[in-house]
VMD Tcl script that draws the C-alpha trace (Angstrom):
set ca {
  {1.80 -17.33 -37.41}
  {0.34 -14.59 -39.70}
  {1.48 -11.91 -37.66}
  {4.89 -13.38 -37.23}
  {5.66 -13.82 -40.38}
  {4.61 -10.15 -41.18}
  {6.77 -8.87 -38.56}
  {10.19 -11.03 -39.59}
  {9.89 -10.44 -43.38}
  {9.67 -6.81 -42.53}
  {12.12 -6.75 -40.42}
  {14.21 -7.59 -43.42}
  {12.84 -4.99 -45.51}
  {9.85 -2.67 -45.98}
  {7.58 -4.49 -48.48}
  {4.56 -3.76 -50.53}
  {1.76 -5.82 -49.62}
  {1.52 -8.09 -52.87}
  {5.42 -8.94 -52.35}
  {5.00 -9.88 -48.54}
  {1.94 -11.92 -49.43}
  {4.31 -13.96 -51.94}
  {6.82 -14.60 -49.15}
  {4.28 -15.42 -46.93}
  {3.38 -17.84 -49.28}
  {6.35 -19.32 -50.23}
  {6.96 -19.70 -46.56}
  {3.96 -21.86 -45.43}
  {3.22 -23.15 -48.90}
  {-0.03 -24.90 -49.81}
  {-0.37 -26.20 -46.69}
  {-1.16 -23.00 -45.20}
  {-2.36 -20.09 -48.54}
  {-2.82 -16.58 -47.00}
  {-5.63 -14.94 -48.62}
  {-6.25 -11.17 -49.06}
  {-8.82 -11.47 -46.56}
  {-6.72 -12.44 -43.47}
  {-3.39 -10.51 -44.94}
  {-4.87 -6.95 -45.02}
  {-6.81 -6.57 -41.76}
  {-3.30 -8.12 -39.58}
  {-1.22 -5.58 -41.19}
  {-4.15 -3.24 -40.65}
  {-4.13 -4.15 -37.07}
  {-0.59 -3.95 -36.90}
  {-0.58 -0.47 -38.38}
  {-3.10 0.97 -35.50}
  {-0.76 -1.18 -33.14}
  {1.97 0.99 -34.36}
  {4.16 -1.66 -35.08}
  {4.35 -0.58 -38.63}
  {3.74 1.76 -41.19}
  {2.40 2.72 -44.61}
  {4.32 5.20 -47.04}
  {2.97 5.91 -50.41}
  {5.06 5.67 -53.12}
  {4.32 6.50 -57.12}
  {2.84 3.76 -58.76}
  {3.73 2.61 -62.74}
  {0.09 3.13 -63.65}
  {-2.27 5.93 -61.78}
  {-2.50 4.21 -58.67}
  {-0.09 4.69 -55.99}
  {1.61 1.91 -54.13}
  {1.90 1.43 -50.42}
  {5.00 -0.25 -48.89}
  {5.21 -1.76 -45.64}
  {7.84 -0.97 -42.77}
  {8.28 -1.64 -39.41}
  {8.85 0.63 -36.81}
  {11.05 0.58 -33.89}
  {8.12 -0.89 -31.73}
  {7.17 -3.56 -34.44}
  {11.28 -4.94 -34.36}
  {10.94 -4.95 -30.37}
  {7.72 -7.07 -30.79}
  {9.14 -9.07 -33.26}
  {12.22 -9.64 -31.55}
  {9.68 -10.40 -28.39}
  {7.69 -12.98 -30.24}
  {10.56 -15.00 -31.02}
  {12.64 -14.63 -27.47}
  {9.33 -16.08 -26.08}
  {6.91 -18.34 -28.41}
  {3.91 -19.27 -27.76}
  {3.22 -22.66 -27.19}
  {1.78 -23.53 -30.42}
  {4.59 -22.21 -31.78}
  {6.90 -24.77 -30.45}
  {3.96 -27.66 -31.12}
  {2.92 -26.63 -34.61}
  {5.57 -27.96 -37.09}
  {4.57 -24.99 -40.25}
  {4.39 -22.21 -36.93}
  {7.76 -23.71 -35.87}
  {9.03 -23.45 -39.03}
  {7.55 -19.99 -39.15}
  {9.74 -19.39 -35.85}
  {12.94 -20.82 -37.21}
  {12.95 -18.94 -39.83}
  {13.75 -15.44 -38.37}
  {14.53 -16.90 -35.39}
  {18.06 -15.16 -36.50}
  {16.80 -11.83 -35.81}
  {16.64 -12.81 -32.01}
  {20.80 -12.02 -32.27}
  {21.75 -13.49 -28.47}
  {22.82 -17.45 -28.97}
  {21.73 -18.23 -25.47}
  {17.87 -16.94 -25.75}
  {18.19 -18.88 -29.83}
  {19.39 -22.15 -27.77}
  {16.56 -21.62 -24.99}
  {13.75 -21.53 -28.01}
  {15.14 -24.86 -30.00}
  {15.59 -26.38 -26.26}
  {11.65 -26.38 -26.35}
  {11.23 -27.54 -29.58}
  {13.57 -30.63 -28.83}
  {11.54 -31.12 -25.38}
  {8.54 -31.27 -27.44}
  {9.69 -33.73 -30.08}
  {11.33 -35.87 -27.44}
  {8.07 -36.47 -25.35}
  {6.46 -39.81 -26.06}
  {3.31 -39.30 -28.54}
  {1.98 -40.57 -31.49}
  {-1.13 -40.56 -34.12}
  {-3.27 -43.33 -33.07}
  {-3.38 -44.82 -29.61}
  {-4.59 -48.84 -28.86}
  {-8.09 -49.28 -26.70}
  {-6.01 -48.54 -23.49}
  {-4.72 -45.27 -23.98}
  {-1.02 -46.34 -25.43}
  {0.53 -45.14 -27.99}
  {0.71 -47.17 -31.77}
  {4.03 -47.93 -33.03}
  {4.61 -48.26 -36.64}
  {5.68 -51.79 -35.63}
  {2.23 -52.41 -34.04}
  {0.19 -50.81 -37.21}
  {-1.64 -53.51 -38.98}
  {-3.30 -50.69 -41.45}
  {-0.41 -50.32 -44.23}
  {-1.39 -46.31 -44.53}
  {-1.40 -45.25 -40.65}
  {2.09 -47.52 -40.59}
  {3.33 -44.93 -42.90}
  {2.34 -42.10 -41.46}
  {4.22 -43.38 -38.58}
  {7.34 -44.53 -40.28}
  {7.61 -40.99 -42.06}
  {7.08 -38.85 -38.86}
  {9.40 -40.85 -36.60}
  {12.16 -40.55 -39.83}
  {11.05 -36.62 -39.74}
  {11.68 -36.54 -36.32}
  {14.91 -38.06 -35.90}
  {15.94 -35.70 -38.58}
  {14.73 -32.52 -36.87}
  {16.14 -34.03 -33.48}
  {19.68 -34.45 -34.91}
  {19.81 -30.84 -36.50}
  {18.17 -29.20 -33.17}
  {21.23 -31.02 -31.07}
  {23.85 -29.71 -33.38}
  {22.67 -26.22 -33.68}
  {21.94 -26.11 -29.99}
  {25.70 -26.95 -29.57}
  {26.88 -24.64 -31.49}
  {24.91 -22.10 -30.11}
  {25.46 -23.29 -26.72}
  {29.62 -22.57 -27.77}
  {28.75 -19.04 -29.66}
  {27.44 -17.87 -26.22}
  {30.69 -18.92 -24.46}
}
mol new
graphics top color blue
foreach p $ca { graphics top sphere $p radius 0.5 }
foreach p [lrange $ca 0 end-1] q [lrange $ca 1 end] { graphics top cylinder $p $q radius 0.2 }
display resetview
């Protein structure tokens, strides 16, 4: 997800590193901080990928500044990554999220349709939280434990939510591509 993200917000615009890290943050949130110590050695590996670059630029004190840009081989990869997601990427909701949210830079409708088509499969398979001594699935009807029922209530409301917006913007994709 870390290299992902790296890739779409600079596809948007080169970045020094403290201002991607912000995005990156704002992105994921608390429920996923990116520290200094995983930030610098992905664009680091990036950079001897050659998927971006480095230029130095005049800092406001005595220390220059480096920002961050792709290059033509970091927007095909990018553009890659999303056309074709790893699994986890469809399974994960924060690396989905992740996905979605350059999933605009991928600019044919169709191959956007194909990726939320995957997502929907996903959510639309039966699963759940907990499972009963025999291998079945809990229902939030079935939950004696007041906490787990809400757990269960919550993700089956988050659900239908996600399934209703990933049928309507798979539609309209679906006519865009007409």
């Amino acid at each position: 997800m870390l290299t992902l993200a790296i890739l779409g917000f600079l596809y948007e615009q080169p970045l020094h590193g403290y201002e991607l890290k912000s995005r990156i943050t704002g992105l994921t949130g608390h429920v996923r901080p990116v520290s200094d110590g995983a930030l610098y050695p992905a664009i680091t590996r990036l950079e001897k990928a050659g998927l971006l670059v480095r230029r130095t630029e005049p800092g406001s004190g005595a220390a220059p500044r480096h920002a961050l840009e792709l290059t033509a081989a970091g927007r095909e990869e990018l553009r890659r990554r999303l056309a074709d997601p790893e699994q986890a990427e469809i399974t994960d909701q924060i690396r989905f999220f992740a996905l979605a949210a350059f999933l605009h830079h991928l600019e044919d409708p169709a191959a956007q349709a194909a990726v939320l088509r995957r997502r929907l499969a996903f959510l639309e398979a039966p699963s759940s939280f907990f499972y009963d001594g025999e291998g079945a699935p809990v229902t939030a009807e079935r939950e004696p434990n007041p906490f787990r029922r809400g757990m269960l209530l919550v993700a089956r409301a988050s659900s239908a939510a996600e399934r209703a917006w990933l049928g309507e913007t798979i539609g309209e994709l679906e006519r865009a591509s007409r």
